[in-house]
N, C-alpha and C positions, 0 to 999 in steps of 0.2 A: 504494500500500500504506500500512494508515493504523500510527500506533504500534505498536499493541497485536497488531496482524501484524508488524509487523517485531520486537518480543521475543519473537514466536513461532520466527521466521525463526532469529534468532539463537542459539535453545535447540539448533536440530536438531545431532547429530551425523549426517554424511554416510562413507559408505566410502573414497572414494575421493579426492585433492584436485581442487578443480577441479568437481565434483559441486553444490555451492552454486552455481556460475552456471548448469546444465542444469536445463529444465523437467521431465524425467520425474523425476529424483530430486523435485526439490522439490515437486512436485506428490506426489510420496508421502507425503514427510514430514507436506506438511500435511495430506489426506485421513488418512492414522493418529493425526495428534494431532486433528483435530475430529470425524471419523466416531464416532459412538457406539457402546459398544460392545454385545457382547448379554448383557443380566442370566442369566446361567446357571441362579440360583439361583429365579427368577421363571418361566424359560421349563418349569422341569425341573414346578415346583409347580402352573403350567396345566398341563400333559401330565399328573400326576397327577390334577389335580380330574377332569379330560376320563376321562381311565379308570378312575376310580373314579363314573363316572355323576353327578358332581353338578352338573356345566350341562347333563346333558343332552345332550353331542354326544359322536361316536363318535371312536373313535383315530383313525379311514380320514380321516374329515370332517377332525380337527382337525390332522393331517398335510399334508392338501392345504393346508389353511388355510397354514401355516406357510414351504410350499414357497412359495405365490404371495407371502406376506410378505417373503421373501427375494428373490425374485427383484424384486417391485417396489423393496425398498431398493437392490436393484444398480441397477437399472435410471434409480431416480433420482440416485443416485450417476454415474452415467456422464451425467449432462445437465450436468454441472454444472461 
């Protein structure tokens, strides 16, 4: 673990004592501080272009889209 992980390490607050030496905690901690999160305010403003016709694709189309976007960021989330 190189520095600038272990000031990472050191920021988390854990529940429990003891939880800093267990993998699943710390392993969350740090998936929630680095996983990115999702712009609310971006994802709401494509949903609107998409329904109000101005690229062109439909709610159904850009819905699916959305669904397989999610589930690929899980999906490469869990390789890692």
């Amino acid at each position: 673990m190189g520095r600038e992980a272990k000031q990472v390490f050191v920021s988390f607050r854990f529940a429990a004592d003891g939880d800093n030496a267990k993998f699943d905690p710390v392993i969350g901690n740090f998936d929630a501080h680095f996983v990115p999160r999702t712009n609310v305010i971006h994802e709401r403003s494509a949903f609107n272009a998409t329904r109000n016709g101005v690229t062109g694709v439909s709610r159904h189309s850009y819905g699916i889209c959305m669904i397989c976007h999610r589930i690929v960021s899980m999906a490469s989330l869990s390789m890692i």
